[in-house]
C-alpha positions in Angstrom: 2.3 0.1 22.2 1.3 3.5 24.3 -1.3 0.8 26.0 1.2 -1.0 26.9 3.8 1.1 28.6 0.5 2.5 30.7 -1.0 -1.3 31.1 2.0 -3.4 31.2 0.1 -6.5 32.2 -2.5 -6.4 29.5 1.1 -7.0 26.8 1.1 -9.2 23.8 4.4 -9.8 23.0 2.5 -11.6 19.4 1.0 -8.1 19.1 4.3 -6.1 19.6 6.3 -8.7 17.2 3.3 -7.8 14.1 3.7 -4.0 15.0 7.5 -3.9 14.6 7.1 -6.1 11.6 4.4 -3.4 10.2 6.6 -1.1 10.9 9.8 -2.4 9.2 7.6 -2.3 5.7 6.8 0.9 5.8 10.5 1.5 5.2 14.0 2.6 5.9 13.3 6.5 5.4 10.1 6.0 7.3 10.7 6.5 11.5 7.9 4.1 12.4 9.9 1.4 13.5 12.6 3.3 15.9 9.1 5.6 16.7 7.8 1.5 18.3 11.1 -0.1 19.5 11.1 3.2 21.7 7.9 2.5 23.2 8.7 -1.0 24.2 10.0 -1.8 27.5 13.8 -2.7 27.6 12.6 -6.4 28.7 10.3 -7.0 26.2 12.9 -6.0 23.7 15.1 -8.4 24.7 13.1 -11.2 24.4 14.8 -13.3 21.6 11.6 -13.2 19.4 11.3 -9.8 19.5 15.6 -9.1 19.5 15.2 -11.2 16.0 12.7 -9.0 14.7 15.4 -6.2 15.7 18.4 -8.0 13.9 16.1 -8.3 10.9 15.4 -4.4 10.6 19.5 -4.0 11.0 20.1 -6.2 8.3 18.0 -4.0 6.2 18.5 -0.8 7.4 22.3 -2.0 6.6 21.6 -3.2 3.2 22.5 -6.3 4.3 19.6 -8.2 2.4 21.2 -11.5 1.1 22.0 -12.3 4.8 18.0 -11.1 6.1 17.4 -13.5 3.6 19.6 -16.4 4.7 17.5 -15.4 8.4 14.3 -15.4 7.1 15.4 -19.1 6.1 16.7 -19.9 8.7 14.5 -19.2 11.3 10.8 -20.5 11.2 9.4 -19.3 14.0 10.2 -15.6 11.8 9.2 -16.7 8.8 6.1 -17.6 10.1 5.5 -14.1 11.8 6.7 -13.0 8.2 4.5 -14.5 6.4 1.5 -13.5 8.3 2.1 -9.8 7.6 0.2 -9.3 4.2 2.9 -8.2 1.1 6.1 -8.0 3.9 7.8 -9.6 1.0 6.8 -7.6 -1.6 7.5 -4.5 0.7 11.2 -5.6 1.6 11.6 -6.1 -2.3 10.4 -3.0 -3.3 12.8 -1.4 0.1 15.6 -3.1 -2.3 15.0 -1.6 -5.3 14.9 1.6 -4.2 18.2 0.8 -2.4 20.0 -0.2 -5.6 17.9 2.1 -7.2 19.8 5.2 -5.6 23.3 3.1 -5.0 24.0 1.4 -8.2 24.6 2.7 -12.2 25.1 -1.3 -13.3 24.1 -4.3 -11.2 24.8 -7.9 -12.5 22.0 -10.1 -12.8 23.4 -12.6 -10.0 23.9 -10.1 -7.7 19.9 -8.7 -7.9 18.8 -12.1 -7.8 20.6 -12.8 -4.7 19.6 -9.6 -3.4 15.9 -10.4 -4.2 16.3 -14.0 -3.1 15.0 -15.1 -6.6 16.7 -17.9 -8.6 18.9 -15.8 -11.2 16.5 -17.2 -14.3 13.3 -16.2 -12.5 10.7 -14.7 -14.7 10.8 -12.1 -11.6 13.7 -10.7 -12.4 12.8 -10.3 -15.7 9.7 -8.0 -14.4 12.1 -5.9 -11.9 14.2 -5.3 -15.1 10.9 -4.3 -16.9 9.2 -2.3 -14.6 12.5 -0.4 -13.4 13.4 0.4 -16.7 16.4 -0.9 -16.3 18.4 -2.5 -19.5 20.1 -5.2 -19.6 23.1 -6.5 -21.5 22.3 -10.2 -22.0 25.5 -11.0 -23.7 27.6 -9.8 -20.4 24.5 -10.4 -17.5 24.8 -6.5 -16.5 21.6 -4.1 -15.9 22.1 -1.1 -16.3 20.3 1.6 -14.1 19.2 4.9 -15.2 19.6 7.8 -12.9 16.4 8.3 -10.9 15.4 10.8 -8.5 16.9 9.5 -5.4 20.4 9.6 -6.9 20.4 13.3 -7.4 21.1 16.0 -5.7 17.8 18.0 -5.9 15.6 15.5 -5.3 12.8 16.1 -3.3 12.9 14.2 0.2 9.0 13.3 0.5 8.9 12.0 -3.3 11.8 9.3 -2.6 10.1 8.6 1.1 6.9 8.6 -0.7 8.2 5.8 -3.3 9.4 3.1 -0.6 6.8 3.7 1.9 4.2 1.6 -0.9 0.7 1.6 -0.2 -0.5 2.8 3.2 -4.0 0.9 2.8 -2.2 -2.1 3.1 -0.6 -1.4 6.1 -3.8 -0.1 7.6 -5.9 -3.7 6.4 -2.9 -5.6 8.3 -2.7 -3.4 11.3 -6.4 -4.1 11.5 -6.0 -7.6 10.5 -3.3 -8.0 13.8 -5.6 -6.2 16.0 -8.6 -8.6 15.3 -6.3 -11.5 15.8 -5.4 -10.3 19.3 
């Protein structure tokens, strides 16, 4: 993105749309993504393909996921940008769990499934449950969540960044991945 600010004619805006989207999956705690919307020059960022990209880090910096979700849908020329980000889903799943995670003792199982944007019998939400160690009440449809370390006081601000910011190979393979493309 530096290149860009110093060679303005050489700008990909299909290269600036991957970066912000990189940069959205490496998290809410992480300041990647406000480090490249600064960067970008105010015209660029209001093109409408990169101002959705910038409503779509809102709705999840807002918690706002059923509704990134119902955008992700909506939109196909998004989802297809999505899509071509390696694990962007997986990422902005695991960005949720750690939300409710650190917001929520007892979710109901059609609220996480909306959340997630998985049908409320998926065998997915089964393995959240699982993995989470969350418990859940099948007679009333409530999961119950343990206190973790983000919900304390104490905790310790790197291990809860460290959590949602998932595996920075990845990121590196799809940054490289974007650059080839270009």
């Amino acid at each position: 993105l530096l290149q860009y600010s110093i060679h303005p004619s050489k700008l990909k805006l299909g290269t600036v749309q991957d970066i912000l989207l990189l940069a959205i999956i490496r998290g809410p705690l992480s300041p990647d993504y406000l480090s490249c919307i600064y960067q970008i020059p105010l015209h660029i960022q209001s093109e409408p393909s990169v101002r959705i990209i910038t409503q779509l880090n809102e709705l999840i910096i807002s918690c706002r996921y059923a509704t990134m979700w119902k955008l992700l849908e909506s939109n196909n020329e998004l989802r297809k940008k999505v899509e071509r980000v390696n694990g962007f889903y997986d990422h902005i799943r695991e960005i949720i769990i750690y939300s409710i995670s650190c917001s929520h003792s007892c979710i109901s199982t059609t609220v996480l499934s909306e959340l997630m944007n998985y049908p409320k019998d998926s065998p997915k939400i089964s393995e959240i449950i699982t993995k989470n160690n969350w418990i859940i009440d099948n007679a009333s449809e409530i999961i119950r969540i343990p206190v973790t370390e983000c919900s304390t006081e104490n905790s310790d601000i790197s291990t809860s960044k460290n959590k949602i910011l998932g595996n920075n190979e990845l990121i590196v393979k799809n940054c490289l991945s974007l650059i080839g493309s270009s």
